[in-house]
C-alpha positions as CSV (number, residue, x, y, z in Angstrom):
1,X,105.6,63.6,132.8
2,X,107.2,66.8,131.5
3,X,106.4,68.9,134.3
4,X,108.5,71.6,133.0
5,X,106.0,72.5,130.0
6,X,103.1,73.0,132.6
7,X,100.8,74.7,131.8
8,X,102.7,76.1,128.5
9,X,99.1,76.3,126.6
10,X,98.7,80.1,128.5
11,X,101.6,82.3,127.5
12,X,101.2,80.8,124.1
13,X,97.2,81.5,123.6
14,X,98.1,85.3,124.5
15,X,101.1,85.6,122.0
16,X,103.6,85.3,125.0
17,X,107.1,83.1,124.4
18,X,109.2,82.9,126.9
19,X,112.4,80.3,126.3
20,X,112.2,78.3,129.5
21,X,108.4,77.8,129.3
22,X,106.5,77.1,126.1
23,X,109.5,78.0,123.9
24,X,111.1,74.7,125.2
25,X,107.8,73.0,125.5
26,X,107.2,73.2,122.2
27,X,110.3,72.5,120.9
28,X,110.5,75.6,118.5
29,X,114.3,75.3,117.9
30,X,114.0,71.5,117.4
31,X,110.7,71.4,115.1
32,X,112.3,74.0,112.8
33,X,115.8,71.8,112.1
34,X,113.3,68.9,111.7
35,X,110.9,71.0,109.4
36,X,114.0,72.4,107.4
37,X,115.8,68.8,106.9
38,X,112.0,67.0,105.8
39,X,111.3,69.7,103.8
40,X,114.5,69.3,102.0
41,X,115.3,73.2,102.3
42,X,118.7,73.4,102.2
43,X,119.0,77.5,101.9
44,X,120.9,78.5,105.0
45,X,118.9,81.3,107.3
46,X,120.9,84.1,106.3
47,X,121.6,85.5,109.8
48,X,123.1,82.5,111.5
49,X,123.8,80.1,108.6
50,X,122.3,77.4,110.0
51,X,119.4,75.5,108.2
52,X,116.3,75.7,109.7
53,X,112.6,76.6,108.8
54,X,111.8,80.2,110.2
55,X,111.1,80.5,113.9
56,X,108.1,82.9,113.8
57,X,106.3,80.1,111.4
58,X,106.7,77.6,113.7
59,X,105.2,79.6,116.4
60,X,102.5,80.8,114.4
61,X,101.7,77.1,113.4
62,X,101.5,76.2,117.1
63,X,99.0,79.3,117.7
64,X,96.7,77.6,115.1
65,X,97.2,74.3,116.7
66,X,96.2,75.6,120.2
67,X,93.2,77.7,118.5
68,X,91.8,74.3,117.4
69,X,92.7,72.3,121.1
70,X,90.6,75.2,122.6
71,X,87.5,74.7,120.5
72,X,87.1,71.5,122.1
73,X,85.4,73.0,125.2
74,X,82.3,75.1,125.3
75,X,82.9,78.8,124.2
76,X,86.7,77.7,123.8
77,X,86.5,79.2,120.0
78,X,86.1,82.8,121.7
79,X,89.5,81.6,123.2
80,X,90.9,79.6,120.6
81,X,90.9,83.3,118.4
82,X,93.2,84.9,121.0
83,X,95.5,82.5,120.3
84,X,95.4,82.3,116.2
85,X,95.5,86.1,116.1
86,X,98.1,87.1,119.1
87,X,100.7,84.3,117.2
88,X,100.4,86.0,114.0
89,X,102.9,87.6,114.2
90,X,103.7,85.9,117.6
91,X,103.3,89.7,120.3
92,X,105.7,89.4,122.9
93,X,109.3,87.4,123.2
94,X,111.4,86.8,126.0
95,X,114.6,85.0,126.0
96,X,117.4,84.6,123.9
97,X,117.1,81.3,122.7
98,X,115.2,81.8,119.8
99,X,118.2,83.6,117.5
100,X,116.4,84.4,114.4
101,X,113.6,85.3,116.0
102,X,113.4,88.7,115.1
103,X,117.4,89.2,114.5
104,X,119.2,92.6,115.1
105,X,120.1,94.4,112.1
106,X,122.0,97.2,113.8
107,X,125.0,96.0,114.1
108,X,126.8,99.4,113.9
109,X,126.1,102.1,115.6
110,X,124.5,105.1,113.8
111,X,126.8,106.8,111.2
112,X,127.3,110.1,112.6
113,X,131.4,110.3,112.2
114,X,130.8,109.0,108.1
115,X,133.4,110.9,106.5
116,X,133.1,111.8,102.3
117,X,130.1,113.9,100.2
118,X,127.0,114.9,101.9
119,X,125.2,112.7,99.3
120,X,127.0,109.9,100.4
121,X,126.5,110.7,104.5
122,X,122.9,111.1,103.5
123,X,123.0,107.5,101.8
124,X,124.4,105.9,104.8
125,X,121.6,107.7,106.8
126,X,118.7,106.6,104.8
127,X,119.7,103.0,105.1
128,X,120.6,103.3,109.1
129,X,117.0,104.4,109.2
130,X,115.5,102.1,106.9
131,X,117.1,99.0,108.9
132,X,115.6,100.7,112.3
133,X,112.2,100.8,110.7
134,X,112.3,97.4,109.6
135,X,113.7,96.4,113.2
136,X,111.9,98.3,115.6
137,X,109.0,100.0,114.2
138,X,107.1,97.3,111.4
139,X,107.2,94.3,114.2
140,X,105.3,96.7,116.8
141,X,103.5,97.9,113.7
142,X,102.6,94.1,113.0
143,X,101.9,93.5,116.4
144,X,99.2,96.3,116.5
145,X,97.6,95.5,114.1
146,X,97.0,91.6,114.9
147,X,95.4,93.2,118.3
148,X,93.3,95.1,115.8
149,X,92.0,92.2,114.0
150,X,91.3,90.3,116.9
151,X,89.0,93.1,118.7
152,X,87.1,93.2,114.9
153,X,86.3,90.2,114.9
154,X,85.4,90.1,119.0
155,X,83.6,93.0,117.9
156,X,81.8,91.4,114.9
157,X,80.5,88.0,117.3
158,X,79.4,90.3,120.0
159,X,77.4,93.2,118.7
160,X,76.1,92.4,115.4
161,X,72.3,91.1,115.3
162,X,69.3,91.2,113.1
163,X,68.5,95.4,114.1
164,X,71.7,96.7,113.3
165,X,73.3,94.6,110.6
166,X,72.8,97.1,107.9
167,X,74.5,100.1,110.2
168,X,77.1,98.2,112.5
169,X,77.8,95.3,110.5
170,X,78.9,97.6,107.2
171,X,81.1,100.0,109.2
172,X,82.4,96.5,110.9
173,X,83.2,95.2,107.5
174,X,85.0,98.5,106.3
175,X,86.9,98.2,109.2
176,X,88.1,94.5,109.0
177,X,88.8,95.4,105.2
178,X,91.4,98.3,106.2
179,X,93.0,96.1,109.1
180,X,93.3,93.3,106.4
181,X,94.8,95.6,104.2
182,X,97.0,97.1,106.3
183,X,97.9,93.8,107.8
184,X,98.9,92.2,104.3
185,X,100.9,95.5,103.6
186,X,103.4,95.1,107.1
187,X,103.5,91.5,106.6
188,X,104.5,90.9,102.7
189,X,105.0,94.5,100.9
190,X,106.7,96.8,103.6
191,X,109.8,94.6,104.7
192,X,110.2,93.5,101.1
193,X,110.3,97.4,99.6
194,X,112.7,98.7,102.8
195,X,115.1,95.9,102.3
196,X,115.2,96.4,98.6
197,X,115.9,100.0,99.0
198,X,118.1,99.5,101.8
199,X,119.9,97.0,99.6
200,X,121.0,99.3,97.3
201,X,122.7,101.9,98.9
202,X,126.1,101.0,99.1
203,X,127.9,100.3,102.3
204,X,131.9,100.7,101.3
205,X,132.8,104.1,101.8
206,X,134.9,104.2,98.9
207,X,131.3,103.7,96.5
208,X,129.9,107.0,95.1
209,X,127.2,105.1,93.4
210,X,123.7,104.9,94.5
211,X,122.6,102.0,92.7
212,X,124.9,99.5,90.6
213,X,124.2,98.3,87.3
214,X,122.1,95.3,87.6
215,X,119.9,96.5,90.4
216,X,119.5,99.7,88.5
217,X,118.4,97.9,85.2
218,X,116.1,95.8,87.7
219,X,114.6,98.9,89.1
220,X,114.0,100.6,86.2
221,X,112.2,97.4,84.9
222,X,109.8,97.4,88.1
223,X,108.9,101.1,87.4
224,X,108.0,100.8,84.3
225,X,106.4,97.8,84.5
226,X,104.1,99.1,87.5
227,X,103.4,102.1,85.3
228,X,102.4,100.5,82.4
229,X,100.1,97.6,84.5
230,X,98.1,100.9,86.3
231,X,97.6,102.7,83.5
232,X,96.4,99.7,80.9
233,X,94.2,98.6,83.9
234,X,92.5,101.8,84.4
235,X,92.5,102.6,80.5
236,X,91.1,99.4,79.7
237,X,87.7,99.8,82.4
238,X,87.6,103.2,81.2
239,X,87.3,102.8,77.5
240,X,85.5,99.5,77.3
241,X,83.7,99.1,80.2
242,X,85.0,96.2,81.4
243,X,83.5,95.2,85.0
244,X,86.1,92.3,85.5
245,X,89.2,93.8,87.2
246,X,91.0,90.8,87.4
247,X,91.0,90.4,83.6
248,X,92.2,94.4,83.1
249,X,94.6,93.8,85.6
250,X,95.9,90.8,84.0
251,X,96.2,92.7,80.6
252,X,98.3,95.4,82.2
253,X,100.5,92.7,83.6
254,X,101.5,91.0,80.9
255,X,102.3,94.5,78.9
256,X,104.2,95.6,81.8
257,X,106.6,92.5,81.9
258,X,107.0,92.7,77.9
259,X,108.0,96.5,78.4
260,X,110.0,95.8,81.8
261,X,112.2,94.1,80.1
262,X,112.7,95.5,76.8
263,X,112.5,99.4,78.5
264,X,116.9,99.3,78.8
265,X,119.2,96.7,78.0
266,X,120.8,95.0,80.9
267,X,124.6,96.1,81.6
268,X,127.2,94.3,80.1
């Protein structure tokens, strides 16, 4: 008997992971070695350089495998949602077990003795911030906002009935469309857009260019390609009346991608 993972099932239904309870009862660092070698992904995680599937996958997997356990009983479902929505993203960590959890990105202290141009200083600024945003302030950001879903949909199973379904459930539904929104936005878009931008500001003192040549010619491409896609869209429902968004949007997508890459030639 593993007495040591006693009892694990509670931290873990409220988004809790602590590394000598359910972090070791669950095997987190073990599953994601084993997940990584079955899977055949040989990319190494590029903060320790080990191969392994990410950390905060396997937790959330487990959260979904609890959420089901806990339907088993009577009103367990009600249950069974703190634990889907608190491990997605996973709230609270304690412990250092878990490396690549949520790894540090400030390695360096902030750049207040950067020597050269003031455009450069201001460079080195922008990124310092940009890697403390993606650090400190989207993972509370994320965190928030899975509380948020959860009391929406707690909300939605407890107050809605036949009288005010019209009133409550319509302003319930507006509201679990802007949480989903905002959700999808800190999950996929945010950290992907601050670590691109981050990405290209040079860290060698001795560059004095903001963007080099390739990632320039791939940011111009996205621009114009985003351009072009809103504008057909919108153009196209205008002038034809189109009720199908998906089809206008597709439209403006596959313009954009023919202009992206024909709007500069790439750098020799």
């Amino acid at each position: 008997v593993r007495w040591d993972a006693a009892f694990s099932v509670l931290p873990t239904t409220l988004g809790i992971w602590v590394d000598w309870w359910n972090v070791k009862a669950f095997l987190i660092n073990q599953r994601a070695v084993v997940y990584a070698s079955e899977l055949r992904d040989h990319q190494p995680c590029t903060h320790c350089g080990e191969h392994h599937s990410p950390h905060e996958k396997i937790m959330r997997a487990t959260g979904k495998q609890i959420c089901l356990a806990w339907q088993l009983i009577p009103l367990g479902i009600v249950v069974g949602k703190f634990a889907e929505y608190l491990n997605y993203p996973p709230l609270l960590y304690f412990g250092a077990a878990v490396k690549c959890f949520r790894p540090r990105m400030l390695a360096e202290p902030p750049p207040t003795d950067a020597r050269g141009p003031l455009t450069f200083r201001a460079l080195l600024w922008t990124a310092y911030i940009g890697a403390f945003v993606l650090e400190g302030v989207i993972p509370v950001f994320r965190a928030f906002l899975a509380v948020a879903a959860l009391s929406v949909v707690l909300a939605a199973a407890f107050t809605i009935n036949a009288t005010n379904f019209e009133t409550a459930g319509r302003t319930l539904a507006m509201l679990a469309l802007v949480v989903s929104m905002l959700k999808a936005c800190a999950e996929h878009l945010l950290p992907e857009l601050l670590s691109f931008f981050v990405g290209l500001i040079p860290a060698d003192k001795k560059a004095r260019t903001m963007l080099p040549p390739q990632r320039a010619f791939v940011l111009g491409q996205a621009f114009v390609a985003a351009t072009l896609a809103c504008c057909t869209t919108v153009a196209t429902v205008e002038a034809h009346g189109f009720q199908v968004w998906g089809c206008c949007l597709g439209i403006g997508v596959g313009l954009a991608v023919a202009a992206g890459f024909s709007a500069a030639a790439p750098p020799p």
